[in-house]
N, C-alpha and C positions, 0 to 999 in steps of 0.2 A: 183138552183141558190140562192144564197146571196142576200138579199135585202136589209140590214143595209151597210152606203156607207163608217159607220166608225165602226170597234174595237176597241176594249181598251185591250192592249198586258198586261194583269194581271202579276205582280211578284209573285215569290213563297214565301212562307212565312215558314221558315222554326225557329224552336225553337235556342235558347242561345248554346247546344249541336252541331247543323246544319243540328240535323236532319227533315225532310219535318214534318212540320204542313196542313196539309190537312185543319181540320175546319178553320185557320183562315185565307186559302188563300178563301175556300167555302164563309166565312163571306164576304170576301172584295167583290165579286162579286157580293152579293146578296144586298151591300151598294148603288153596282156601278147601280143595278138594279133598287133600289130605287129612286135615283137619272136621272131615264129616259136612261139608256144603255142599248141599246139592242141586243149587239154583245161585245162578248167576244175572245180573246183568251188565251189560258191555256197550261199551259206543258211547260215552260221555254222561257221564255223572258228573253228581257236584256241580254244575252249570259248566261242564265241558264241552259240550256236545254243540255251542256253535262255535266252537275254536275248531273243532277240525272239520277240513275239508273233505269234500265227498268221495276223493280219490283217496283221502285216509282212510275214510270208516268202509268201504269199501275195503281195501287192504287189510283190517282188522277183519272182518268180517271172513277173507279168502283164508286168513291163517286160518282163523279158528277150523273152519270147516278142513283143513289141513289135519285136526287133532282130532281123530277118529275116539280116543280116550276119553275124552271131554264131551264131546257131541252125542257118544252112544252114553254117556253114564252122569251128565247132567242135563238140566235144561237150562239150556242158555236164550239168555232175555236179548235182545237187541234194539238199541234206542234208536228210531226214527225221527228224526226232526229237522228243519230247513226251513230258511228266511224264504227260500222259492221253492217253491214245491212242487216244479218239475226236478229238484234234486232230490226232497224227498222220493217222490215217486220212482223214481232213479233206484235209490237203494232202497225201497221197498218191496220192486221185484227184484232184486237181488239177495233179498232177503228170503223172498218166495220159491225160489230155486235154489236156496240150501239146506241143510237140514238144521236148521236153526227153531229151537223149539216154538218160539213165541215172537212179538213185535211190541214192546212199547211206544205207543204213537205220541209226542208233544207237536205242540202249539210256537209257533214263531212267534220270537221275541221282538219288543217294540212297536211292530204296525197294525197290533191290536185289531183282529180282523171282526166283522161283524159274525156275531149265534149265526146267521144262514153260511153265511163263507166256511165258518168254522166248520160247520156240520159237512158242508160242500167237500173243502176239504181232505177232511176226514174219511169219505165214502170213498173217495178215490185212491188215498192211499191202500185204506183197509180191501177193496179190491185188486191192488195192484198186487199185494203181500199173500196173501189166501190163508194169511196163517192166523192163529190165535192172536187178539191184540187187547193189550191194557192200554184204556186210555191215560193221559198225565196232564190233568188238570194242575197249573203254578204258576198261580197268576205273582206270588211276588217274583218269579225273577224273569215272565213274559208280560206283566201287568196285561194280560188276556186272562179272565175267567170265563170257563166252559158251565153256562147257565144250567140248572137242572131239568130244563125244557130238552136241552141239546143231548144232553146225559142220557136222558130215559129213552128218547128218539136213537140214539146210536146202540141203544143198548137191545134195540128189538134187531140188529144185525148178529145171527147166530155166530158172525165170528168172533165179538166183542163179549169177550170174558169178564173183562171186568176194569177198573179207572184207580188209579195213584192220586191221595188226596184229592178227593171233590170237593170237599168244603168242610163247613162247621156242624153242630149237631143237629141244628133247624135243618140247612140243605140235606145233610145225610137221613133224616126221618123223613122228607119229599120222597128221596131216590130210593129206600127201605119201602116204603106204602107201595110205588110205583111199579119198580123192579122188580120182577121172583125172583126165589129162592134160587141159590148156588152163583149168585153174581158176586165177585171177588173186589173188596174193598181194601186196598193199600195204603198205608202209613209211608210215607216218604220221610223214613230218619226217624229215631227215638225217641225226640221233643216230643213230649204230652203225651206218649204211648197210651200208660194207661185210660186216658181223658177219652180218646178214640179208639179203644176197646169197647167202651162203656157205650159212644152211640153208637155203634155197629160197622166199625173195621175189622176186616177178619183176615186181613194179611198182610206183611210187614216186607217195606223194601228197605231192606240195612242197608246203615253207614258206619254205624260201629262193628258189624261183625265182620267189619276188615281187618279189625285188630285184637278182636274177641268173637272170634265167631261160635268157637262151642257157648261159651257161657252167652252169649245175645239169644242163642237158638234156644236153648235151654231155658233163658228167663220168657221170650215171649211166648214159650209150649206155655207156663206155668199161669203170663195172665190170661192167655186162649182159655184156657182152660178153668180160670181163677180159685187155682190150687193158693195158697196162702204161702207168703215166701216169709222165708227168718229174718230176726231184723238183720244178720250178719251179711243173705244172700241183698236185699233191699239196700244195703252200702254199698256193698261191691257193685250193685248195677247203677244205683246211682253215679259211684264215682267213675264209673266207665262213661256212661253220658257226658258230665261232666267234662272230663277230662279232653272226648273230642269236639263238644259242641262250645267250651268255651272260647271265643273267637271264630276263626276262620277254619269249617270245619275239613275242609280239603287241604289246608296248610296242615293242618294239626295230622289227619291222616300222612300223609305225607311223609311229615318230618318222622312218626312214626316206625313208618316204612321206610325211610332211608336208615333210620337205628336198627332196624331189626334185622335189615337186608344188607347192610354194609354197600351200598350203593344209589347215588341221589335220586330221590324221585324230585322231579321240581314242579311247578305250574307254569302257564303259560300268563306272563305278562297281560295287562296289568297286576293280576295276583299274586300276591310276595314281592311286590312291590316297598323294600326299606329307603 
């Protein structure tokens, strides 16, 4: 089981060319470390994750496990996802044979598979892995939604910890009645936080605490908890939200990160596209 109640969904950093920078996606972790983060995930965030190939995430996956510093003193998430899923299945024993704490599993984008495939799937990965897995329900950017039939069915697999955005407050009071206690509900990004505290999300995969990670960690202990924030603390988090989610929230981190780092982080084409 997981016991960090937030991650931070790390971008890839890849060079001017587009092709994957490995050390300086390593470095930004080991920043994020510094800074008091103790859960990570890796392997394509932001809709990264089918731009690179399976010989990359692979390759990210070999470093990490390379960083004995990182692996014994965080828990590192690792994204699973493939348009064919014998690639998945590929790197999710791979994933099985390292010390990598967890496995977030998505859903292939575009060929919208049917609830049984889905489920199908799914068993087979979460077999191949033996590790801990959150599922990642996102249907806007796989136009697949993982039904609350499919949800409650995956979630009687002891290794299935828990799912990244399922839905709205109706589905999340199905999967709440359905599910026991200790299954792990994800926010994907800061949009509506507090709206999904309130139906029952009880863990937070950051986008902004790449660039604010003490004060993101801090604000979402505070609605966990729903201690009362100042109206000064309530701006600041606001305009941190803000600030990344206005537009393209992987350009915004980004450009971010190339100011802070003094070295470009770019996307991969079509994104940042002028």
């Amino acid at each position: 089981m997981l016991k960090e109640k937030m991650h931070v969904a790390v971008p890839t950093a890849f060079d001017e060319d587009e092709s994957l920078n490995i050390g300086k996606t390593i470095k930004h972790v080991k920043i994020l470390y510094s800074r008091g983060i103790r859960s990570v995930m890796v392997s394509g965030t932001t809709g990264e994750q089918h731009s690179l190939s399976l010989e990359e995430k692979v390759s990210l996956l070999e470093a990490i496990e390379n960083e004995p510093s990182l692996t014994e003193e965080m828990e590192i998430i690792m994204g699973v996802s493939a348009i064919r899923q014998k690639d998945a299945e590929e790197l999710a024993s791979r994933v099985g044979e390292s010390n990598i704490s967890a496995m977030m599993l998505g859903y292939p984008p575009y060929i919208i598979p049917s609830q049984e495939e889905a489920v199908a799937y799914s068993e087979i990965i979460i077999e191949a892995a033996g590790k801990p897995v959150i599922l990642y329900n996102n249907p806007g950017r796989t136009g697949f939604d993982l039904s609350a039939e499919s949800i409650i069915t995956l979630s009687r697999n002891t290794r299935v910890i828990g799912i990244k955005d399922p839905g709205d407050s109706d589905k999340m009071g199905i999967l709440k009645e359905a599910i026991g206690d200790g299954f792990l509900y994800y926010a994907g990004g800061e949009v509506g936080l507090e709206d999904k505290i309130t139906s029952g999300y009880n863990r937070l995969s950051s986008i902004s605490g790449n660039l604010h990670p003490e004060e993101v960690k801090d604000w979402f202990r505070k609605l966990l908890s729903r201690d009362a924030l100042t109206e000064e603390e309530s701006k600041a988090f606001n305009d941190i939200r803000n600030d990344v989610f206005s537009g393209n929230a992987i350009l915004n981190i980004k450009q971010a990160l190339t100011d802070e780092y003094g070295a470009t982080w770019v996307c991969r084409r079509p994104i940042g596209n002028q």
